[in-house]
C-alpha positions in Angstrom: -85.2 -61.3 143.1 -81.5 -61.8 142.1 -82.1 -65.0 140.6 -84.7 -63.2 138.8 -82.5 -60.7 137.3 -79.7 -62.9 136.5 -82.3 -64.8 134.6 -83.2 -61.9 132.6 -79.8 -61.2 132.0 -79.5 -64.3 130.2 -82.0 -64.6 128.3 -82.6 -63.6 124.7 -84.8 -60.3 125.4 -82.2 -57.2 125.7 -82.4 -55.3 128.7 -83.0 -51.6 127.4 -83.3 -49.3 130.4 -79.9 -49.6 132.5 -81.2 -47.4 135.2 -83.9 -49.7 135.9 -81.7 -52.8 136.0 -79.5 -50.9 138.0 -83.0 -50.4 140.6 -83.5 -53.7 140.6 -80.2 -54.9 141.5 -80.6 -52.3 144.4 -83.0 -54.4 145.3 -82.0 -57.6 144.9 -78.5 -57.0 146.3 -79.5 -54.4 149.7 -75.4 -54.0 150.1 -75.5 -51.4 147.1 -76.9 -49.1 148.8 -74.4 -48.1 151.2 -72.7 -47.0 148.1 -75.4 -44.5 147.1 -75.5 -40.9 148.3 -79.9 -40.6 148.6 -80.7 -44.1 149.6 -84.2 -44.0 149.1 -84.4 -42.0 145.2 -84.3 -44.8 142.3 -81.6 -44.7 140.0 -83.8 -44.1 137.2 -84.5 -40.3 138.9 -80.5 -39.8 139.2 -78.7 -37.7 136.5 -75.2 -38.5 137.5 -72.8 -41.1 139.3 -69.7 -40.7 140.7 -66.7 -42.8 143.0 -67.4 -46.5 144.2 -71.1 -46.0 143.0 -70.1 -45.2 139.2 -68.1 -47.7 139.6 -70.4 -50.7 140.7 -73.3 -49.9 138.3 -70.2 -49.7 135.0 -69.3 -53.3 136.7 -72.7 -54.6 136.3 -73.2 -53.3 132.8 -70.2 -55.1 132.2 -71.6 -58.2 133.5 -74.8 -57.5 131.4 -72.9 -56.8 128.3 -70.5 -60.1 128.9 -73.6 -62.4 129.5 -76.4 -60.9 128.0 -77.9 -63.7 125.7 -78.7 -60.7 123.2 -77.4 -60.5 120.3 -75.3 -58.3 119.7 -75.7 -56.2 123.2 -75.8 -53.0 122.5 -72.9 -51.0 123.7 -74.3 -47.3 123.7 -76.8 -46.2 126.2 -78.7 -42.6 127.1 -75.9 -42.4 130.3 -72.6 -41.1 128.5 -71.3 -43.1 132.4 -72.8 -46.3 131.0 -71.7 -46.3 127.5 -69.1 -49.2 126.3 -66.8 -47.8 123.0 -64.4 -51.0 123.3 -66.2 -52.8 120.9 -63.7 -55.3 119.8 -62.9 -56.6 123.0 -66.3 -57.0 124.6 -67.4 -59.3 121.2 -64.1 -60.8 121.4 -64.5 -61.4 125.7 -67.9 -62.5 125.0 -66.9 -65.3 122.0 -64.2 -66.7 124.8 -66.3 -66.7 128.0 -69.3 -68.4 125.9 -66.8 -71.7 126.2 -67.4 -71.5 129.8 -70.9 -72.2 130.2 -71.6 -69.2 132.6 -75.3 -70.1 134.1 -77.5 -68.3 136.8 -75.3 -69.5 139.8 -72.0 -67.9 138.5 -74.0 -65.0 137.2 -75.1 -63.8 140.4 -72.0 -65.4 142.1 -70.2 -62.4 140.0 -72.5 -59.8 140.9 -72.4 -60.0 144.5 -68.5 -60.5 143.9 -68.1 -56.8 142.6 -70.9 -55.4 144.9 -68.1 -56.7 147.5 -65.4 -54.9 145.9 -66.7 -51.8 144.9 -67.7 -51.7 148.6 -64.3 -52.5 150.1 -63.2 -49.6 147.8 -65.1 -47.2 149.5 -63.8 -45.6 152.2 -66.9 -45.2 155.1 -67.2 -49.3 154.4 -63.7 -49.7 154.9 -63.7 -47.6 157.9 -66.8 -49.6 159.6 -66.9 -52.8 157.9 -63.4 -53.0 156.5 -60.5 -52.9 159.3 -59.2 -49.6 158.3 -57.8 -51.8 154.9 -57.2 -49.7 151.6 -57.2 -52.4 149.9 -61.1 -53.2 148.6 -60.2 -56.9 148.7 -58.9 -56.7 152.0 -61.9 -55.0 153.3 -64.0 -57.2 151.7 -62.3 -60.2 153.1 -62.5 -58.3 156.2 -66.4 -57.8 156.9 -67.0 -61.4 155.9 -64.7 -62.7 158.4 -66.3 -60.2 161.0 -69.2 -58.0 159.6 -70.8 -60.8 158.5 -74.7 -59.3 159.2 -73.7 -56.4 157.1 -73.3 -58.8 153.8 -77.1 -60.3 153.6 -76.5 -61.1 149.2 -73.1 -62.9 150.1 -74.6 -65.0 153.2 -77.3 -66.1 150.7 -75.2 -67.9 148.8 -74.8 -71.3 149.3 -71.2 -72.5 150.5 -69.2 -73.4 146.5 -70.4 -69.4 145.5 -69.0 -68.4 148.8 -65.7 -69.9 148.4 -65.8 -68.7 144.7 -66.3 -65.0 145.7 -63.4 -65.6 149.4 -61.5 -67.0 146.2 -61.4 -64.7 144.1 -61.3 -61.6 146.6 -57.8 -63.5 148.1 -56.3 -64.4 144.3 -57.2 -61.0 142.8 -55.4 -58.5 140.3 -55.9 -56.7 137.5 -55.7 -58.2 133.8 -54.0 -55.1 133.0 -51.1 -55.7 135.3 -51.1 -59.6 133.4 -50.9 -58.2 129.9 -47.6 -55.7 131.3 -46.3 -58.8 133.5 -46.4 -56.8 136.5 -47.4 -59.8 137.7 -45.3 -62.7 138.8 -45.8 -66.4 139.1 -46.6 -66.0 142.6 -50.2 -64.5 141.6 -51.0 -67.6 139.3 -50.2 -69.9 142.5 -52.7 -68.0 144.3 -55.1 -68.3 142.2 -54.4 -72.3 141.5 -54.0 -72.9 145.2 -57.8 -71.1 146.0 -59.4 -71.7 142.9 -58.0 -75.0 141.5 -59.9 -77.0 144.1 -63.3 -75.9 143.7 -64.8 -76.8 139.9 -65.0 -74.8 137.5 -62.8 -72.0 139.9 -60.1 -70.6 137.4 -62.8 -70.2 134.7 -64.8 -68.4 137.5 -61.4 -66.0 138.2 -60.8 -65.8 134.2 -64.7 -64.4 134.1 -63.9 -62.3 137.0 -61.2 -60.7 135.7 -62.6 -60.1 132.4 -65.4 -58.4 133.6 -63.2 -55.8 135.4 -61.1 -55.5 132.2 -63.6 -54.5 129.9 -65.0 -51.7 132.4 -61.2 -50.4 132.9 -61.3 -50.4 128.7 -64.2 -49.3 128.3 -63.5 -45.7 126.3 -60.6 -47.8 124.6 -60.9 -48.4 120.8 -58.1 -51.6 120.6 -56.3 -52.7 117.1 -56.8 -56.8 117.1 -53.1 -57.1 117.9 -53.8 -56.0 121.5 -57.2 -57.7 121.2 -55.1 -60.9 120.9 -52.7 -60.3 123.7 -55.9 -59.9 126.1 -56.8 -63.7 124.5 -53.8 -65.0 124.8 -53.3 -63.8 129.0 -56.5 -64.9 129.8 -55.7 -68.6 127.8 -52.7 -68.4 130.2 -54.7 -68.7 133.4 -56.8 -71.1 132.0 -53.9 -73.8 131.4 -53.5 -73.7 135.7 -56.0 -76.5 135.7 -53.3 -78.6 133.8 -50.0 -77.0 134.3 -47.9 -76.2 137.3 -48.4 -71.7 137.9 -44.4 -71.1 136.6 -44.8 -72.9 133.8 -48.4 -71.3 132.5 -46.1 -67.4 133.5 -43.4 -69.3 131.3 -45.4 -69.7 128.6 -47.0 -66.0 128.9 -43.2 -64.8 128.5 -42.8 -67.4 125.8 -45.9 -66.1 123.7 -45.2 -62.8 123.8 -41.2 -63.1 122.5 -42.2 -65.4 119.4 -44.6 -62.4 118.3 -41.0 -60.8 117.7 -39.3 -63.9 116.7 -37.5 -64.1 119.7 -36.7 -67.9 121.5 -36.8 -68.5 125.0 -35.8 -71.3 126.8 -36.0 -72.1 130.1 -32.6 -71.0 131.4 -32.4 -67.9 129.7 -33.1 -65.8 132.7 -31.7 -62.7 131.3 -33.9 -62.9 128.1 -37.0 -63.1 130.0 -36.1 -60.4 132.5 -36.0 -58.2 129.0 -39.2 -59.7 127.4 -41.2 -58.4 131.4 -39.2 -54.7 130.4 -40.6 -54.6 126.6 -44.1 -55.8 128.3 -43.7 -53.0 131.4 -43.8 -50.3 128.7 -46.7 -52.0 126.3 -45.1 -51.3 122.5 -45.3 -54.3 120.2 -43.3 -53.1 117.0 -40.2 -55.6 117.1 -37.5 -52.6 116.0 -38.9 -51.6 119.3 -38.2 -54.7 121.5 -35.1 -54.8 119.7 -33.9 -51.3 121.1 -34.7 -52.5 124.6 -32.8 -55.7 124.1 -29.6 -54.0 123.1 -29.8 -51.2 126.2 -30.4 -54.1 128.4 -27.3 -56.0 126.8 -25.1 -52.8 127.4 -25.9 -52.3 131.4 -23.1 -53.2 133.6 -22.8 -57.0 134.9 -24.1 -56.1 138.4 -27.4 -54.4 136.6 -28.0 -57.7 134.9 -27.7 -59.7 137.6 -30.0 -58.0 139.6 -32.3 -57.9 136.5 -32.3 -61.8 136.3 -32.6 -62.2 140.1 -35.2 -60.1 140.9 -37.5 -60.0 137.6 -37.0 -64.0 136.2 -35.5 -66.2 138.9 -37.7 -65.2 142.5 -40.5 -66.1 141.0 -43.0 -66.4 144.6 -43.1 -70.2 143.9 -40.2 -72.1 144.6 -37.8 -68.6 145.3 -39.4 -65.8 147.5 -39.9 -62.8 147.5 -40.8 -61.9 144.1 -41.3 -57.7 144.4 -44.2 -56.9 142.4 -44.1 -53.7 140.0 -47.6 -52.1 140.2 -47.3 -48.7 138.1 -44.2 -50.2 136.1 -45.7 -49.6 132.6 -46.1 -46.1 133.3 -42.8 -45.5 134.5 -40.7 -47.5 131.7 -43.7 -45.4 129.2 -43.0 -42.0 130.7 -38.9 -42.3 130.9 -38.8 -44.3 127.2 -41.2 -41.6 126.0 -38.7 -38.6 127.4 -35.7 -37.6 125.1 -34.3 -37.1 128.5 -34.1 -39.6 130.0 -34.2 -42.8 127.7 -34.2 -46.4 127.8 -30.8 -47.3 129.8 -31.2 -45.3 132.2 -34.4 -46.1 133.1 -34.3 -49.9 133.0 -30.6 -49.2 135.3 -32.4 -47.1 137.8 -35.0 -49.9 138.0 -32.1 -52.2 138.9 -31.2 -50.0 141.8 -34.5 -50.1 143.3 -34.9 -54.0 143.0 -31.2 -54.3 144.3 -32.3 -52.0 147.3 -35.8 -53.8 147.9 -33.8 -57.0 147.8 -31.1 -55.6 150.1 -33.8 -53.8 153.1 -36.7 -56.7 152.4 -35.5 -60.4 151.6 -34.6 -60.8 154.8 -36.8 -59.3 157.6 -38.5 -61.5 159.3 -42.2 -58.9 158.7 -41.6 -60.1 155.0 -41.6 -63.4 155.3 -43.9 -63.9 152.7 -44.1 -65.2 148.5 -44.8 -61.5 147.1 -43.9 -57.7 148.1 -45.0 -54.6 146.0 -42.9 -52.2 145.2 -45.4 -48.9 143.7 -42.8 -47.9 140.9 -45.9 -46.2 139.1 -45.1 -43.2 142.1 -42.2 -42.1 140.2 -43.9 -42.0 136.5 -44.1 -38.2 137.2 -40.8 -37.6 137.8 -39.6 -40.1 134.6 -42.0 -37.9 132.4 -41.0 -34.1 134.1 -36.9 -34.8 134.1 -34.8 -32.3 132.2 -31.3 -33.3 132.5 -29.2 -31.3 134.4 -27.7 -32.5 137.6 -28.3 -35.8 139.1 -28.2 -38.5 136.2 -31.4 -40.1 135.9 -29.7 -43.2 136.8 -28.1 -41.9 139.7 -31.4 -40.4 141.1 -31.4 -40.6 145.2 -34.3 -42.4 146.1 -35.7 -44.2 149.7 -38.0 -46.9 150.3 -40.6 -46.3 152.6 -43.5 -48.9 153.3 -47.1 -48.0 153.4 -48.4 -50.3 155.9 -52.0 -49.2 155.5 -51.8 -50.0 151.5 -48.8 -52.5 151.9 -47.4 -51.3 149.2 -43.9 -49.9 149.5 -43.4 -46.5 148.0 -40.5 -44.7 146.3 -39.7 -41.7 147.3 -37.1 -39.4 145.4 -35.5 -36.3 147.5 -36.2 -33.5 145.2 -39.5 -34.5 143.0 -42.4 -32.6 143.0 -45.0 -34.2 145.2 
């Protein structure tokens, strides 16, 4: 039955009633149905979606919109859930993933992908099937290992889809956190080491990922000049079939300065520490970049060393461990958007938390690994709510405190509203 559907996704005739697609795949791929709250009513009966449900279902319209052999898909639909207003970047996502010859293997390949990850995102699954993991890849990866009877669609597969979807699930993040270079070199290893070896696996993980992008974009309306940055990251991944994974992040950091005009060479460490600032807070006007560049260039020496240690130098290749910045676009976007607060004393209390992560972490022996993630994003609130007065923002107290559930490791600030 899957092979059906993904068969019908392909072809030329437009699928026009979601709901029943969305029955079908119910069918096809049993696994959704944990995920629905009345089991046994069809889809096409339901009025409205919510949680790791909504979710799957606006993943496989994305995969229909994205593969669809219609032309052009048609991006509204009845469901006000199900309808696409990103129009720009689904055409533009569909013109690049066309080079990649996407055929009924890696179509259903994908769908059973996301049926695993909107699973592992919801908490009964992760509770039974999961390990306890908060993480939906981690609890994906987790009932594979040892729930297998609970994943029929995924134990269909045969062995290369397998290792696509174990891949993809060990490799993944979010385009989003590319485009704001939350990311670190580290991540493109992982996805070389896993998906390099099998063919055709980083164009798999680029599909992947594009998928998830346009569902996360879906009620965005996108000028082209942020239509071309999502090009140009995904181009990025692409060159780790040829190029080493700090030299394809190299040439992201090298892409997105000469939009500005701006050189950068290979030991510049400094300069590309600024360029991964202007990118955490997602503005593209040059005066802009410009502004950031001089309040970076008036920190104090020990802030910039930090900055080049910690955001160009451990990279989670060859020096470990990088911290990763999940939520780092919202807090340099909250605190550059406050009168308040500003950019220097953000991007300085930014260097106290890598210089304290660097200080508790680098050298425990429980972090002996490439990559640790520091959740910055939990102090956007109190970037956007500060009001002077007291404490300097740079000077705010803060602690570490490691979430070993999540493994993230969170900021707390003494003081900010919870």
């Amino acid at each position: 039955r899957l092979h059906e559907i993904t068969s019908e996704i392909l072809s030329h005739i437009p699928i026009e009633d979601m709901k029943a697609y969305f029955d079908g795949l119910c069918t096809a791929v049993p696994e959704l149905l944990y995920l629905r709250e009345r089991p046994s009513e069809p889809v096409t009966s339901q009025r409205s979606f919510a949680g790791a449900e909504l979710a799957a279902f606006q993943t496989m319209r994305s995969v229909y919109l994205l593969f669809t052999g219609s032309e052009p898909p048609v991006l509204d639909d009845e469901a006000v859930e199900f309808s696409f207003l990103c129009e720009s970047i689904v055409t533009d996502t569909r013109t690049q993933l066309k080079g990649y010859s996407v055929d009924v293997s890696g179509v259903e390949t994908l769908i059973v992908l996301f049926t695993l990850r909107a699973l592992g995102s919801y908490e009964p699954f992760q509770k039974r099937f999961g390990g306890c993991h908060k993480d939906c890849d981690k609890a994906a990866l987790h009932a594979i290992e040892h729930q297998g009877s609970s994943l029929p669609s995924f134990h269909r597969l045969a062995e290369t889809q397998q290792a696509l979807i174990k891949g993809c699930l060990e490799a993944w993040f979010p385009l989003e956190m590319l485009l704001s270079t939350e990311v670190a070199p580290g991540h493109f290893m992982n996805a070389k080491d896993l998906l390099g070896p099998i063919e055709g696996g980083i164009s798999f993980f680029i599909c992947a990922l594009s998928v998830d992008h346009v569902v996360c974009m879906r009620n965005s309306v996108l000028p082209d000049e942020a239509v071309d940055l999502i090009r140009l990251s995904s181009h990025s991944l692409l060159s780790l079939d040829k190029y080493t994974a700090g030299r394809c992040y190299e040439m992201v950091l090298k892409k997105r300065g000469e939009r500005h005009s701006w050189r950068i060479v290979r030991d510049d460490l400094f300069l590309k520490a600024i360029v991964r600032i202007c990118c955490f807070i997602g503005r593209e006007d040059t005066d802009f970049w410009n502004e950031v560049q001089n309040s970076c260039e008036e920190l104090e020496s020990k802030e910039k060393e930090v900055l080049k240690k910690e955001l160009a130098s451990k990279d989670g290749c060859a020096e470990t461990p990088a911290y990763i910045l999940p939520g780092a676009s919202r807090f340099m976007d909250a605190a550059s958007s406050n009168p308040a607060v500003g950019l220097g004393p953000a991007i300085t209390l930014l260097a106290r938390v890598l210089e304290d992560a660097a200080r508790n972490f680098d050298k425990m022996p429980s972090h002996h690994k490439r990559m640790v993630y520091l959740d910055i994003g939990g102090i956007a609130r109190w970037a956007r709510e500060y009001c002077g007065g007291g404490v300097p923002f740079e000077d705010t107290p803060f602690q570490l405190r490691e979430d070993v559930g999540s493994g993230l490791v969170a900021i707390e600030i003494a003081g900010a509203p919870s």
